[in-house]
C-alpha positions in Angstrom: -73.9 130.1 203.1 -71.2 131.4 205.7 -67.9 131.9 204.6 -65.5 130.3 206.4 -61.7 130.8 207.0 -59.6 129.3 204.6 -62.4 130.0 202.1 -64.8 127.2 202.4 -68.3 128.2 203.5 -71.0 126.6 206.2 -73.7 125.6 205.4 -76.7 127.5 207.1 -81.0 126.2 206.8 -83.1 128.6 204.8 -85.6 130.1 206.8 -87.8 131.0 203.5 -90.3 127.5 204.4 -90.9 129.2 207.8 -91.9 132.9 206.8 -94.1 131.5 204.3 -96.4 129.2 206.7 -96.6 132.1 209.0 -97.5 134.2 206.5 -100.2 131.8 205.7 -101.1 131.2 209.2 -101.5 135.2 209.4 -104.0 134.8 206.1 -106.1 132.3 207.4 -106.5 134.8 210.8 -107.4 137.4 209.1 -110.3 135.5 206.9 -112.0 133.9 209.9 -112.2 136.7 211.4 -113.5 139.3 208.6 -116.9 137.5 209.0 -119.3 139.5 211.5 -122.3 137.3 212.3 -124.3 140.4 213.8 -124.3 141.4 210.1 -126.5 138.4 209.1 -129.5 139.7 207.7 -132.9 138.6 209.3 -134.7 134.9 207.9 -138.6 135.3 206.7 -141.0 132.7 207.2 -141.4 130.5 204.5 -144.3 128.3 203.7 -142.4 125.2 204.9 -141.5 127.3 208.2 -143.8 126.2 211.0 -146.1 129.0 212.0 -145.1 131.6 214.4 -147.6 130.8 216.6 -146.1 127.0 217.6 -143.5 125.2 216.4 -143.9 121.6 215.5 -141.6 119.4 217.9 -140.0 116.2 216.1 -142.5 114.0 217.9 -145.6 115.9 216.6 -146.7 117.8 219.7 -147.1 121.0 219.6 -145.0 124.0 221.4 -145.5 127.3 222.5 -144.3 130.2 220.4 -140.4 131.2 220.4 -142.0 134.5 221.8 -143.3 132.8 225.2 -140.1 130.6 225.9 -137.4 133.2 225.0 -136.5 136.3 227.1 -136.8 139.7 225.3 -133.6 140.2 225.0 -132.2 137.0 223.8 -134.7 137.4 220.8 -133.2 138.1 217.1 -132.2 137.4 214.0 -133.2 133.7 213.4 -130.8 131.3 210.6 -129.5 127.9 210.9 -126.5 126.4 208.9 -127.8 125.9 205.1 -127.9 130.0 205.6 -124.2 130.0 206.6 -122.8 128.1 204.3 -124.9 129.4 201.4 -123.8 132.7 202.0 -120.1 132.0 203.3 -119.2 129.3 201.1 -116.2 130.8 199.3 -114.6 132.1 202.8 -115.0 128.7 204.2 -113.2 127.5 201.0 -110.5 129.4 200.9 -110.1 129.2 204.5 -110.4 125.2 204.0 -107.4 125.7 201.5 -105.6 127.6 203.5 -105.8 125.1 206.1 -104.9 122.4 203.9 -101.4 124.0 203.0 -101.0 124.9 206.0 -100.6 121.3 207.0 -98.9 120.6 203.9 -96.1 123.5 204.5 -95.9 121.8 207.8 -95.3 118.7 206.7 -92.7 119.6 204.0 -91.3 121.8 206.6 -90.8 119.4 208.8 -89.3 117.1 206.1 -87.5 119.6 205.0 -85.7 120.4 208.4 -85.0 116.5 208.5 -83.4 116.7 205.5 -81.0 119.4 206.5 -80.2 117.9 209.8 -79.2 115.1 208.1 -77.2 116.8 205.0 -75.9 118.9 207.9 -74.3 116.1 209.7 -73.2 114.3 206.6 -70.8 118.2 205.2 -69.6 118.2 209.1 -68.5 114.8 208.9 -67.2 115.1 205.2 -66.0 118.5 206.0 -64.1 116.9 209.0 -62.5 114.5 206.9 -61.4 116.6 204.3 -59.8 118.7 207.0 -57.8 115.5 208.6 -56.8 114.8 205.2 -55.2 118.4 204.0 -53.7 117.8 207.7 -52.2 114.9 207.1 -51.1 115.8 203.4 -49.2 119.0 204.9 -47.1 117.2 207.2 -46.3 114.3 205.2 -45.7 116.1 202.0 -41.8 116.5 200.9 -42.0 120.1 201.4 -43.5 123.3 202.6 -46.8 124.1 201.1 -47.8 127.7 201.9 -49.5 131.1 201.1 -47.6 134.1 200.9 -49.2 137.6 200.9 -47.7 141.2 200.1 -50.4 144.0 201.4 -51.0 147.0 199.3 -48.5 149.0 201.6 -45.9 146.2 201.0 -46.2 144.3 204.5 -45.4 140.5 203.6 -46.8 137.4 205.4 -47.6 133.9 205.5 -51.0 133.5 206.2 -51.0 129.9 205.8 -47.6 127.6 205.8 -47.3 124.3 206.6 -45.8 122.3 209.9 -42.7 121.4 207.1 -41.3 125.1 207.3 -39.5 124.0 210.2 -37.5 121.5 208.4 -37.4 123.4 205.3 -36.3 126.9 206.6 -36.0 126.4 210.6 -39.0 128.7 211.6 -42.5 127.8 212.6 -45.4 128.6 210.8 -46.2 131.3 214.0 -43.1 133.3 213.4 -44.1 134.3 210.0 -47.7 134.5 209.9 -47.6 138.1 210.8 -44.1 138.9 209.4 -42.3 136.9 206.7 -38.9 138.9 207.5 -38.3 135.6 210.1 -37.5 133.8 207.1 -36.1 135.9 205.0 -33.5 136.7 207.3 -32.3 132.5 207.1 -32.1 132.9 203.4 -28.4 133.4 202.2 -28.0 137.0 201.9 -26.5 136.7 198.2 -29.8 135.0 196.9 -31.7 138.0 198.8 -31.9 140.2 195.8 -32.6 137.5 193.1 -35.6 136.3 195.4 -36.9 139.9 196.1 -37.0 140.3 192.0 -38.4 137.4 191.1 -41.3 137.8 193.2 -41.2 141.2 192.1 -41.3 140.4 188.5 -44.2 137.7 189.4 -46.4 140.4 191.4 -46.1 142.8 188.5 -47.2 140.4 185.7 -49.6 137.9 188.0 -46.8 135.1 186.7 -45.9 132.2 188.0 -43.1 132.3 190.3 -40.2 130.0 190.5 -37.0 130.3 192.0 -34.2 128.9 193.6 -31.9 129.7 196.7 -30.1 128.9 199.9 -31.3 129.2 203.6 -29.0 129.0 206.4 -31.3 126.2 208.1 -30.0 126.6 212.2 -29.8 123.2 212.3 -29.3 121.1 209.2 -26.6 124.0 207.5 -26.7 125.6 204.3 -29.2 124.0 202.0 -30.9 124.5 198.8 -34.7 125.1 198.1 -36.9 125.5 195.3 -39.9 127.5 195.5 -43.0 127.6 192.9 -46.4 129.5 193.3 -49.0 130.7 191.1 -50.1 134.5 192.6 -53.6 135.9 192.5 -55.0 139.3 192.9 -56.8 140.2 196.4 -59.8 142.6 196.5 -57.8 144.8 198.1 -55.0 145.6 195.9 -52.7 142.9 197.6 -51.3 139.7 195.8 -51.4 136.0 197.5 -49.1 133.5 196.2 -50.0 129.4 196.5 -47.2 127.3 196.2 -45.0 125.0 197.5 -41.3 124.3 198.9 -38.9 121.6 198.1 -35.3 121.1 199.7 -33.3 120.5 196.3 -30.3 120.1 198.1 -29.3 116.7 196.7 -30.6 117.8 193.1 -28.3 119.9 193.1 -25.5 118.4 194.2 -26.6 115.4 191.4 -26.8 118.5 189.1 -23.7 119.9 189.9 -21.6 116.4 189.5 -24.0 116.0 186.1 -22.1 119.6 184.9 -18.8 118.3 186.5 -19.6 115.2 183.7 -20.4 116.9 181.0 -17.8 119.5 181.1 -15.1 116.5 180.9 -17.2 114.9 178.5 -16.6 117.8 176.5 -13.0 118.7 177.6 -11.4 115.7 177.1 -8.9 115.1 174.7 -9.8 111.3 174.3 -12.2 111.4 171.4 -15.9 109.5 173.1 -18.8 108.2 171.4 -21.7 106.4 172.4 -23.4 104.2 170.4 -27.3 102.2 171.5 -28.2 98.6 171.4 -27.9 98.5 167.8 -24.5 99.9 167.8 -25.7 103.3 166.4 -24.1 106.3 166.7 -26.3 108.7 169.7 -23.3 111.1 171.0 -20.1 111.8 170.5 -17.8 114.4 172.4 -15.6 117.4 170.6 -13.0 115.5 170.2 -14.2 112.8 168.9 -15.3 115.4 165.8 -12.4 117.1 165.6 -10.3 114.0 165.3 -12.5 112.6 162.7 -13.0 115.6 161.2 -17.0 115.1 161.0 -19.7 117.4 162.4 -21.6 115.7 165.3 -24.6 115.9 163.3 -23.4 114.4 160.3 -22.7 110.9 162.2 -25.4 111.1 164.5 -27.7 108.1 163.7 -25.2 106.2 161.9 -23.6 103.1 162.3 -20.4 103.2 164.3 -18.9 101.1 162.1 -18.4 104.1 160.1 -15.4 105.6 161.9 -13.3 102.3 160.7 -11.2 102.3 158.0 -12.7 100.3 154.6 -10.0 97.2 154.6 -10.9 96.3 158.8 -14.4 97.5 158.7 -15.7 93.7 157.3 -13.3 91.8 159.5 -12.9 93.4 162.8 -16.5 95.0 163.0 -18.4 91.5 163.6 -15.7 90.1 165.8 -16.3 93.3 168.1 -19.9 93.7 167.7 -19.9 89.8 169.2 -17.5 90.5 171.8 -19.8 93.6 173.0 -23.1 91.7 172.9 -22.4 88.2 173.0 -18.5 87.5 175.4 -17.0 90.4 178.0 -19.4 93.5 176.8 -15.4 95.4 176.5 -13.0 95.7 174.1 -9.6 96.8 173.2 -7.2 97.5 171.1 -6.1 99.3 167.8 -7.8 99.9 164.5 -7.4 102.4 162.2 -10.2 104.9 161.9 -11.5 106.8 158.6 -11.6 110.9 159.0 -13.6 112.1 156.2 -11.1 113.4 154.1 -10.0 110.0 153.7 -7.5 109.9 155.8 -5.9 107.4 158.3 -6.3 108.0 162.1 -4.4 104.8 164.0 -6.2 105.0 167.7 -6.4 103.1 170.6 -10.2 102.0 170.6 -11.4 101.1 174.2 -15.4 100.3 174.3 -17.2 98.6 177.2 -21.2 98.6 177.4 -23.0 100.0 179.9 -26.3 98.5 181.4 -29.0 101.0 182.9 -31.6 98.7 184.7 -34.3 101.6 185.8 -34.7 102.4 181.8 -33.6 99.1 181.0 -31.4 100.2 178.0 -27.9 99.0 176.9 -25.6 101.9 175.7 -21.6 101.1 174.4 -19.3 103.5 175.4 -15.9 103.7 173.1 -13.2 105.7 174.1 -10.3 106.6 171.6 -6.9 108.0 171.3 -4.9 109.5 168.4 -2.0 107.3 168.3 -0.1 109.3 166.0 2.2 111.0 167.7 2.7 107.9 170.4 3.3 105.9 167.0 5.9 109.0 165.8 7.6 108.6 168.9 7.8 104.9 169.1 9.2 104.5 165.7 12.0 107.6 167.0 12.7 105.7 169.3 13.1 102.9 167.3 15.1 104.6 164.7 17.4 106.1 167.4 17.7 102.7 168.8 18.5 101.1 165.3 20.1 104.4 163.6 23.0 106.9 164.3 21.3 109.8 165.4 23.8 112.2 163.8 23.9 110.6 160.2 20.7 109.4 160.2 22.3 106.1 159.3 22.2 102.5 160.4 23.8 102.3 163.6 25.9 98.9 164.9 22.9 97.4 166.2 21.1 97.2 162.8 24.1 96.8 160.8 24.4 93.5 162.6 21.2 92.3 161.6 21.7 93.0 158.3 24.7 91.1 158.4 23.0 88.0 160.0 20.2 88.0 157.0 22.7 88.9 154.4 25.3 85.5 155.7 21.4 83.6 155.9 20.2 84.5 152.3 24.4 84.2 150.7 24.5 80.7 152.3 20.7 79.7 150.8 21.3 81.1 147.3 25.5 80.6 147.4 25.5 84.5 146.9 28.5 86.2 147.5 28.5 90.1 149.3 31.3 92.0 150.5 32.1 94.0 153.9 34.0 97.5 153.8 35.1 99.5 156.6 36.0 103.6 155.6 38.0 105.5 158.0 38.1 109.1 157.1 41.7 110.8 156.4 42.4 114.2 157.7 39.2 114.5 160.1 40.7 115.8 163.2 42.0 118.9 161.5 38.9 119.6 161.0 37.6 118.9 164.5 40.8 121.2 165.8 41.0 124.0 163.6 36.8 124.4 162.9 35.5 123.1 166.0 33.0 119.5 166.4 30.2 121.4 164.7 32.3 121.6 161.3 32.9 117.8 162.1 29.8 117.4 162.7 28.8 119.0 159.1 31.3 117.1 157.0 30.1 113.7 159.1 26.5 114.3 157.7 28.0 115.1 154.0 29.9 112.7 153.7 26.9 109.9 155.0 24.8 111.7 151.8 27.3 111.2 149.3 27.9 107.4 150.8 24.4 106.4 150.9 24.2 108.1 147.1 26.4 105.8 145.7 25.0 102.4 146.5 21.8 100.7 146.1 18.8 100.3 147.8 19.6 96.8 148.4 23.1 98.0 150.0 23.4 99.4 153.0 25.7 102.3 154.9 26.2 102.6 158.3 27.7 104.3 160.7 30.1 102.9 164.0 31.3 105.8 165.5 33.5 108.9 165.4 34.4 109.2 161.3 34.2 105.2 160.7 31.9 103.9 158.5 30.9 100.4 157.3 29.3 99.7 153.8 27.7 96.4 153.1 27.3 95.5 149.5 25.0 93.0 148.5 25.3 90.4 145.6 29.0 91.7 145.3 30.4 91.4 141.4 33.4 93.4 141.5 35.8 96.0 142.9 34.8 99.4 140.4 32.1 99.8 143.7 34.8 100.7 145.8 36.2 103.0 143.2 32.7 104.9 143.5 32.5 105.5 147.0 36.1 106.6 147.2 35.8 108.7 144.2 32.3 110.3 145.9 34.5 111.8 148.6 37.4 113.4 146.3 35.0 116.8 146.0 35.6 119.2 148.6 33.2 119.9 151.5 32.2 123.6 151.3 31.1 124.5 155.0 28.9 127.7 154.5 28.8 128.8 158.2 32.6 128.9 158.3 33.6 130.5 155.3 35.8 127.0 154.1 36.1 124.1 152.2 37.8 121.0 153.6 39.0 117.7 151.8 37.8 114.5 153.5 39.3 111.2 152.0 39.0 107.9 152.9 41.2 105.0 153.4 38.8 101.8 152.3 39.3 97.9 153.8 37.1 95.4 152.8 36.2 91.7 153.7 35.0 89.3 151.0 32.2 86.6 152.2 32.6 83.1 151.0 29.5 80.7 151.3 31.8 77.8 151.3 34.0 79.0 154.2 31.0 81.1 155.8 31.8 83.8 158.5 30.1 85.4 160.9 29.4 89.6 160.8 32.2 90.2 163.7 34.9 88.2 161.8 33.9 90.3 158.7 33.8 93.2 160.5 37.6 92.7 162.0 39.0 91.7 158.7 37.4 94.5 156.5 39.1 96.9 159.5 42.2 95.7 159.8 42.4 95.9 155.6 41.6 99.5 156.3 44.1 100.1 158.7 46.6 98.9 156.6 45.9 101.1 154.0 45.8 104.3 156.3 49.4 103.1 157.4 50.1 103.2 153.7 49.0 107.0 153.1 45.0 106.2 152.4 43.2 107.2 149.6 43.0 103.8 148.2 41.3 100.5 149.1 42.5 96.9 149.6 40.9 93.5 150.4 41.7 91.3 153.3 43.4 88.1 151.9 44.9 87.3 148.4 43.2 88.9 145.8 40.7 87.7 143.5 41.2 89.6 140.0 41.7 93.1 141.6 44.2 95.1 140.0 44.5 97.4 142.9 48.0 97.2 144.9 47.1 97.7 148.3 45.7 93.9 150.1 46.4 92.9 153.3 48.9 90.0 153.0 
């Protein structure tokens, strides 16, 4: 067997059947011709042997003695063939032998040359094949497939590469069969280094080496490969690597966005979770945990159900879990989640489900955001709409709505409530001689000790500038206005300035009557022009528009 290149071997004949038939041949020489007749030694005349005077011919007449018919010298030694064989009969058996495989080793000889032609022909052809095969396979692979040899003195070659390291690193498999430095010198020169050690660290340890980096490709740009090889030892202290090439140019471009996905995944402030076909809990995002206050682990697996709050879980958890599976596969809108302190999250809940045919798996993904602070805001905004964002109290707007259900529940029930308008006295000293933050101050004290004297079913509110309106519910006499004027007769002690100021009122009001009903804008206008008439009367007291119904005060508006 012939070794050929690439490491396969032909296959050569033996030439053992040969040299042993001529070695046999040579045998069966030799024997034959050991034997020296002359060496024969002479016959004696037997009784059966005709007489040596005649010899009897086979018809019965007599001859003349072998003396008379022979010349002298062609006289000698008489035998005939019995003698032969008697005496030679193991030579002429062994010879007969030999003879006898002789033909035999030329039979099997010849079958067994047939036999090689034939198996000869059949490797070549197979041996052909094969070869179109590997042909075909290296230039229809996805890749470069290759052999890659550093010499004991460190020279570096490709003894084999296939026709793909064109497209894969824009060089032919001639350039670098002598000098791999052709295709090193495409490779980005940052990933240089990183390649050199990682073959390094391969050669040292006879590990398999794998690696990725960039090659300036002359015609097709910058562009990723991958390259894997197992390295072997070579008799002369070199190392061949076998591996393989593949552009992962678009892998990593799909692994780059798949980063770009997770990080936001991750980043987000919207809390995520993903939930399976069964609605059960598979991956949730940092958010999600921190908002819920759970460790990923300790919801992984479980029904996502378990992020609502107890009282909507057995209502709105069917109605969504049919909308996802069974309607639009999306959902929104806002629930009330459970963190696991107990605690109410209010969030904005959107879930659609996503459908991946190649694995043929349904996953849901929910998307949720704290609505806290939107819902903080909202109702600001809604208080700031509705209250006087000084005082804190109602402003006009609710105070007029409160009027329209107080005039709809007096003219149901025939209850009777009354309307009082306070102006302070003596406020824009206080403004001149303290500045509007010292208004401001004795504004806000004087709401406090307003709001401190009715009840919760009353209500205080503020118009503007230092008038007030108080409306008082189921009204059953006039010592309530005594209270709220007598709540202002302590002095206001403002600590910033160093003073204490006096801030009295002057008090109309405006009785409602269910059978002559009102509405809040006549009330409003009577209770004001009550108070105006007791400011132009020195204030400090109250009075109430129209005649007066059992008050003992003197002050009414006639």
């Amino acid at each position: 067997m012939a070794r050929r290149p690439g490491g396969r071997r032909r296959f050569r004949p033996s030439r053992a059947p040969l040299r042993i038939l001529v070695c046999a041949i040579g045998i069966a020489v030799i024997t034959l011709t050991t034997g020296d007749l002359n060496q024969f030694p002479p016959v004696q005349s037997s009784a059966a042997s005709p007489p040596s005077s005649s010899v009897v011919l086979a018809r019965g007449e007599p001859t003349a003695p072998s003396s008379m018919q022979r010349a002298p010298f062609e006289q000698g030694p008489w035998f005939d063939v019995d003698d032969v064989l008697a005496r030679y009969q193991t030579a002429i058996g062994v010879s007969g032998a030999l003879v006898v495989m002789v033909v035999a080793l030329l039979v099997a000889l010849v079958i067994f040359y047939r036999r090689q032609t034939v198996l000869q022909d059949w490797l070549s052809r197979h041996e052909q094949r094969w070869l179109n095969q590997f042909r075909d396979f290296c230039e229809n692979v996805p890749g470069m497939l290759f052999q890659y040899r550093q010499g004991p003195d460190g020279a570096v070659s490709f003894p084999f590469a296939s026709p793909r390291i064109v497209e894969t690193h824009g060089c032919s498999a001639e350039e670098v069969a002598e000098d791999a430095s052709v295709m090193f010198d495409l490779i980005e020169p940052a990933d240089r280094l990183e390649l050199s050690d990682a073959l390094e660290t391969s050669r040292q340890g006879l590990t398999p080496f794998d690696a990725s980096y960039r090659v300036n490709h002359p015609v097709y740009g910058r562009r990723w490969m991958r390259g894997r090889a197992t390295p072997s030892k070579d008799d002369d202290g070199g190392v061949t690597w076998h591996g393989y090439v593949q552009d992962v140019t678009d892998l990593k471009a799909f692994e780059a966005q798949r980063q770009l996905a997770a990080s936001a995944f991750e980043t987000v402030q919207e809390g995520i979770l993903i939930s399976d076909e069964r609605h059960r809990i598979i991956k949730v995002n940092r958010a999600c945990t921190q908002l819920l206050g759970y460790e990923a682990a300790e919801i992984l697996g479980k029904p996502a159900s378990l992020i609502m709050f107890e009282t909507d879980r057995e209502e709105l958890a069917p109605r969504l879990i049919q909308e996802l599976d069974q309607r639009s596969g999306a959902w929104k809108g806002q629930i009330r989640c459970r963190t696991k302190n107990g605690g109410t999250l209010p969030v904005e809940l959107s879930i659609a489900t996503v459908k991946t045919e190649e694995l043929e798996s349904i996953h849901h993904v929910g998307v949720f955001r704290d609505m806290r602070e939107q819902l903080q805001q909202e109702a600001e905004l809604e208080r700031l709409a509705t209250h006087d964002a000084l005082t804190g109290l109602p402003n006009r707007r609710l105070l007029t709505d409160r009027l329209q259900q107080a005039m709809a529940h007096a003219e149901r029930t025939g209850e009777r409530f009354a309307v009082g308008v306070l102006d302070l006295d003596g406020f824009k000293p206080v403004n001149d001689q303290n500045g509007h933050e010292a208004g401001d101050q004795v504004l806000v004290e004087v709401a406090k000790r307003l709001n401190a004297t009715v009840r919760d079913s009353d209500t205080v509110a503020r118009l503007g500038g230092d008038e007030f309106v108080v409306l008082l519910r189921n009204f059953s006499g006039e010592a309530a206005f005594e209270r709220l004027l007598a709540s202002l007769n302590k002095p206001i002690r403002l600590d910033r300035f160093g003073v204490e100021v006096q801030a009295k009122g002057s008090l109309g009001v405006a009785l409602f009557d269910p059978a002559n009903p009102l509405d809040g804008d006549q009330l409003l206008r009577q209770a004001d022009q009550a108070a105006y008439r007791v400011k132009s009367n020195g204030g400090g007291h109250w009075a109430i528009f129209g005649p007066r119904r059992g008050g003992t005060h003197d002050d009414r508006d006639a």
